[in-house]
C-alpha positions as CSV (number, residue, x, y, z in Angstrom):
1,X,-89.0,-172.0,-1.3
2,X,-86.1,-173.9,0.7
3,X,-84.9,-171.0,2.2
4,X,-88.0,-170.1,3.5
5,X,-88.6,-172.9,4.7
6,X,-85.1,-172.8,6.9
7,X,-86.1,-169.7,8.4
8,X,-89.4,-170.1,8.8
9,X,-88.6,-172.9,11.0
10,X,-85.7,-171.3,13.2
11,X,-88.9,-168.2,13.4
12,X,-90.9,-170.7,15.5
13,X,-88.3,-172.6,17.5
14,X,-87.8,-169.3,18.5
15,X,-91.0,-168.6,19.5
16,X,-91.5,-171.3,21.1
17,X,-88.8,-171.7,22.9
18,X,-86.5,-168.9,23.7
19,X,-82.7,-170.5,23.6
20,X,-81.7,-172.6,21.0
21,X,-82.8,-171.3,17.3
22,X,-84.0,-167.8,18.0
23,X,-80.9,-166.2,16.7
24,X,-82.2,-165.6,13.6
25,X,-85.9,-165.0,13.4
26,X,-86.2,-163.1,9.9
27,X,-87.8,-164.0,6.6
28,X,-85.8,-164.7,3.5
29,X,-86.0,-162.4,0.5
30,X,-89.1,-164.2,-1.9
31,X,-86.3,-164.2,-4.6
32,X,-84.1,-167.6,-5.2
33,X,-80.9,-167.3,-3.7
34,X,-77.5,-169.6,-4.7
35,X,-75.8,-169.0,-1.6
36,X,-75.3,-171.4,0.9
37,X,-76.6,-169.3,4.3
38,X,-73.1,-169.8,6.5
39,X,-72.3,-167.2,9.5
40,X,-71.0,-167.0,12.5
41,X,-72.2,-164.0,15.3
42,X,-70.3,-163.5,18.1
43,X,-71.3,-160.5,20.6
44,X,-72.4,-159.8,24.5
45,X,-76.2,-158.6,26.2
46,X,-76.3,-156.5,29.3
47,X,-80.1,-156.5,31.2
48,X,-80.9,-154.5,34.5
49,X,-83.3,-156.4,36.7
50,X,-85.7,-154.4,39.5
51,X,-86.4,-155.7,43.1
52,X,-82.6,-156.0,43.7
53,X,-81.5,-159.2,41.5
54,X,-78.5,-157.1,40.2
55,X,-78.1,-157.4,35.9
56,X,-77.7,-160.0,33.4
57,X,-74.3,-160.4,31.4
58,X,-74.0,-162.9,29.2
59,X,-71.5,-163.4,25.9
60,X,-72.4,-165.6,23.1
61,X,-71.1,-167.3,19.6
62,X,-73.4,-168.7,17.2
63,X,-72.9,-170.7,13.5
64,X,-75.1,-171.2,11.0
65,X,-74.1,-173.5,8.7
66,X,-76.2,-174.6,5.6
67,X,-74.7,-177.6,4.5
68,X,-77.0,-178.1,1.7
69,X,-80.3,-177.0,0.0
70,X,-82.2,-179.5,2.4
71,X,-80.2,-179.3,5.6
72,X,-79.4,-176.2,8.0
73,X,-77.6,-176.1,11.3
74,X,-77.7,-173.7,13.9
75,X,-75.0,-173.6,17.1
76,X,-74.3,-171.8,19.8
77,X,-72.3,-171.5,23.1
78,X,-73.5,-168.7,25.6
79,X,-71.4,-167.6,28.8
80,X,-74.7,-166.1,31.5
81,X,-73.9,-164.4,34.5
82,X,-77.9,-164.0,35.9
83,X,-79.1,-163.8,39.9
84,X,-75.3,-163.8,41.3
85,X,-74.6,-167.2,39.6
86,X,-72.8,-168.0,36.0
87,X,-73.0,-170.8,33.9
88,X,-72.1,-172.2,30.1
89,X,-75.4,-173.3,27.7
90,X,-74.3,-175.5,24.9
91,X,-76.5,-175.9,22.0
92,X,-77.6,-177.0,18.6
93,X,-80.8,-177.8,16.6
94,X,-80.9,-179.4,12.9
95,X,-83.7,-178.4,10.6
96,X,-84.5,-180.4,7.6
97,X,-86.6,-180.3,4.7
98,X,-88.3,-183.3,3.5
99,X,-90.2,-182.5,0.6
100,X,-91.6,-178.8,-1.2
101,X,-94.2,-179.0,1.4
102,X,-92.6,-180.4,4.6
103,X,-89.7,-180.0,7.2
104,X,-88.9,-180.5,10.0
105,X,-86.6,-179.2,13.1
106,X,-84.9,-181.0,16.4
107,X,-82.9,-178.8,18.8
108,X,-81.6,-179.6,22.2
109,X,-79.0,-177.7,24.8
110,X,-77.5,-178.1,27.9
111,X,-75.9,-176.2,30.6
112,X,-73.0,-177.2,32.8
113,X,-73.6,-175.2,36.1
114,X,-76.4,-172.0,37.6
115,X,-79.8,-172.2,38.4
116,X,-81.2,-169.8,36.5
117,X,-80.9,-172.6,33.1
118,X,-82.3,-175.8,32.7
119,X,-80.0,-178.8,33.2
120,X,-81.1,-179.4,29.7
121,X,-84.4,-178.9,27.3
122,X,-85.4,-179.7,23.9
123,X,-87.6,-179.7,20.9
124,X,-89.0,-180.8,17.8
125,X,-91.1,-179.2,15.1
126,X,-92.9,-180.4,12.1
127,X,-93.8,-177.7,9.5
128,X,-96.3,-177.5,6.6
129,X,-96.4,-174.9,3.9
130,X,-99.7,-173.9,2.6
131,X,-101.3,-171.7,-0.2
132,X,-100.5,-170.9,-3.8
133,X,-96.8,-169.9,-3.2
134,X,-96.6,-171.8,0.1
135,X,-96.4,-168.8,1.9
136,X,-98.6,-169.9,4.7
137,X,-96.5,-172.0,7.4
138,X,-98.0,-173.8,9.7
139,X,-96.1,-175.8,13.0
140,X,-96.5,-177.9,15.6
141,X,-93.7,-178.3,18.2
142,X,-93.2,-180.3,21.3
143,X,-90.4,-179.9,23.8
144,X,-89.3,-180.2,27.6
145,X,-86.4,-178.6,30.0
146,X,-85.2,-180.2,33.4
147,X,-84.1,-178.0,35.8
148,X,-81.5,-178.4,38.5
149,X,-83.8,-177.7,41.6
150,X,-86.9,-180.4,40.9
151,X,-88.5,-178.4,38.9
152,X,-89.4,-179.6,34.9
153,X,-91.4,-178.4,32.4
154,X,-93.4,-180.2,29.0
155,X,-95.0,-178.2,26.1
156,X,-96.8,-178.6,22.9
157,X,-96.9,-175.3,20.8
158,X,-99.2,-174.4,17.8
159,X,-98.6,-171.7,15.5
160,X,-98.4,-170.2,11.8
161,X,-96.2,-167.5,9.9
162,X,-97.5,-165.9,6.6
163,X,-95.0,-164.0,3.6
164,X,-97.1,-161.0,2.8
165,X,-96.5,-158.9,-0.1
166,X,-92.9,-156.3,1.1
167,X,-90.7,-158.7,2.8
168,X,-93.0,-159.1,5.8
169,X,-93.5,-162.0,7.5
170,X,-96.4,-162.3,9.9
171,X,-96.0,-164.5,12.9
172,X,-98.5,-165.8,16.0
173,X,-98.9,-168.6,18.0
174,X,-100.0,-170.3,21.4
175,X,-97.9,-172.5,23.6
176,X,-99.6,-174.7,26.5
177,X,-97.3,-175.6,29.5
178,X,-97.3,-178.2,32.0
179,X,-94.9,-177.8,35.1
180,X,-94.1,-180.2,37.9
181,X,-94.2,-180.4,41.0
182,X,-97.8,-179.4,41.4
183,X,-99.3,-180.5,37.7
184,X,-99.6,-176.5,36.9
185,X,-100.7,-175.7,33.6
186,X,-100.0,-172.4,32.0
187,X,-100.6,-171.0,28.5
188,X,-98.4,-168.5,26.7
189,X,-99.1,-166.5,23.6
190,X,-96.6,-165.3,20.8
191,X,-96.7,-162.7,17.9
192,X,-93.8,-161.3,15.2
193,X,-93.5,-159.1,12.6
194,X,-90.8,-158.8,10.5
195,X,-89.9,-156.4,7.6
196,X,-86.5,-156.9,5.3
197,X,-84.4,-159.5,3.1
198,X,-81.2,-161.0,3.7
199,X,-78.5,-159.1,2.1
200,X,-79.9,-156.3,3.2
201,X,-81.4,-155.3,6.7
202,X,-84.3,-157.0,9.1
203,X,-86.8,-155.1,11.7
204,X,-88.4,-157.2,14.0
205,X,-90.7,-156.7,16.6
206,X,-91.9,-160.2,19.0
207,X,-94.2,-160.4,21.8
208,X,-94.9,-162.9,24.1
209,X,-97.2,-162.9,26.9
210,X,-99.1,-165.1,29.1
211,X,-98.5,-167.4,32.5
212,X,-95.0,-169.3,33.5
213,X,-94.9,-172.7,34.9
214,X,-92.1,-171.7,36.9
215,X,-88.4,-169.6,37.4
216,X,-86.0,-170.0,39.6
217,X,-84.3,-166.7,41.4
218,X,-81.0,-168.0,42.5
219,X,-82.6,-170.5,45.6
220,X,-86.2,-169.5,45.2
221,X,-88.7,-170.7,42.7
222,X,-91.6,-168.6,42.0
223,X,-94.4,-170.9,39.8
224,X,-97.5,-170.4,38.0
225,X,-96.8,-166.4,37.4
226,X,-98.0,-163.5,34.6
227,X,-95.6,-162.3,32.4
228,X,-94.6,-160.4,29.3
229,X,-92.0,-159.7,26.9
230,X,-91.4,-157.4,24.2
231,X,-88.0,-157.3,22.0
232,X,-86.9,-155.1,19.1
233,X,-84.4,-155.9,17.0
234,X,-82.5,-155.2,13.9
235,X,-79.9,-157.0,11.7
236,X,-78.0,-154.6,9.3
237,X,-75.7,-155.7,6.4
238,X,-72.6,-153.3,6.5
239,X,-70.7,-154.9,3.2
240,X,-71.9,-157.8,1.1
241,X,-70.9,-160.7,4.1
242,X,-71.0,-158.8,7.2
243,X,-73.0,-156.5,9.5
244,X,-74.3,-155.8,12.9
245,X,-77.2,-157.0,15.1
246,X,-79.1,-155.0,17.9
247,X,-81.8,-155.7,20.2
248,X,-83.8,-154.4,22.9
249,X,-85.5,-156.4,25.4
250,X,-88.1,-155.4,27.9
251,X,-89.7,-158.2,30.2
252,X,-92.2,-157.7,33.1
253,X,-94.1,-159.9,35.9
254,X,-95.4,-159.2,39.4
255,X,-92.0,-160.1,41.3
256,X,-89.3,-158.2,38.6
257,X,-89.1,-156.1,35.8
258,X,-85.6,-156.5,33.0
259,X,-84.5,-153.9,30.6
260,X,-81.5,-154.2,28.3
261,X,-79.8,-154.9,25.0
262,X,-78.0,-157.3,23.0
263,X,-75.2,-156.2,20.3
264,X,-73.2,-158.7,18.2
265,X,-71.2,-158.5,14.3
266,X,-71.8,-161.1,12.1
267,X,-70.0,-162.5,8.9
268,X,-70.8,-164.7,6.1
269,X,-68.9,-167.3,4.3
């Protein structure tokens, strides 16, 4: 039940909040594990953008480092070339269980230079598990991100992820969004299914769809916007402690579309 509870959690941050924490969005096998879950990923994403803003290159690293049964951390440290402009995101979130029943999660990054990221943003989740076998999670998250142009953001997101029967977990959610300047409120809508254990392989398919507060394109800010996302992806153990990851994005709203994938090797220890 700890284990699930530490992915469970990193599932919707995630969702919630696409930087810091969605790097590993699978369920845990239902069967008690003695490993401590330690990895580090490193590996690069390449998305082509429409309407002339060019393609997205980034490179990343990310740990995982269970220190203990009741106490998981997640890092990371992305290099994003995006709109002409590059920049460095820093960051880390801590999740923590409290109890059978309870944990909880913090994260929080920062970026050193380009518009296209927040100055910095963060969260916090509180988690409940439910049901004979506690395999009904249910979350509620608050967070923010400050942005280098004026622009800021504050959210509150509700949502719930259910271990059915296979190795599936079931995921959905709602996140309400309040941007400034202009007091604009926008609601977004989340959904994942996943199929797999750890040790093994993960499919997962996430959607997430609804209005944006705001982005900024290079100079330009475009606010109060429809948008969706879809993204595939696939984690694949090649030996006993290391694999490879793959994922396909495919974003859309009235001013751009994005296409592309992400590919990274992992290894445990």
């Amino acid at each position: 039940m700890i284990r699930k509870a530490f992915v469970s959690a990193i599932f919707l941050l995630g969702a919630a909040h696409s930087t810091i924490g969605a790097q590993t969005n699978a369920p845990a096998s239902t069967a008690a594990t003695s490993s401590l879950n330690r990895s580090l990923t490193i590996g690069a994403s390449h998305q082509r953008l429409s309407s002339g803003f060019g393609t997205w290159n980034d490179q990343f690293i990310r740990l995982v480092w269970e220190q203990d049964k009741a106490n998981l951390i997640n890092a990371e440290l992305v290099h994003g070339n995006r709109f002409n402009e590059s920049g460095v995101l820093g960051g880390v979130s801590w999740t923590r269980v409290l109890d059978e029943d309870w944990y909880g999660n913090v994260a929080y990054a920062r970026t050193n230079t380009g518009l296209f990221w927040p100055i910095s943003q963060g969260s916090g989740t509180i988690n409940r598990k439910w049901l004979e076998g506690r395999k009904l999670v249910s979350s509620l998250a608050l967070g923010f991100d400050e942005s280098r142009n004026n622009y800021s953001g504050r959210w509150a997101s509700l949502a719930a992820s259910y271990y059915a029967p296979n190795s599936v977990l079931i995921g959905a959610g709602v996140r309400a969004n309040v941007t400034q300047p202009g007091d604009v409120h926008t609601l977004r809508r989340f959904a994942s299914i996943t199929w797999g254990t750890r040790g093994n392989a993960y499919l997962s398919l996430s959607y997430n769809g609804g209005r944006e507060g705001y982005q900024l394109l290079n100079s330009t800010a475009i606010t109060d916007f429809a948008s969706r996302e879809w993204v595939l992806q696939w984690k694949q153990w090649v030996t006993k402690g290391a694999g490879l990851e793959f994922k396909a994005f495919d974003y859309r709203n009235s001013f751009y579309q994005r296409a592309g994938a992400e590919a990274s090797v992992f290894t445990e220890f």
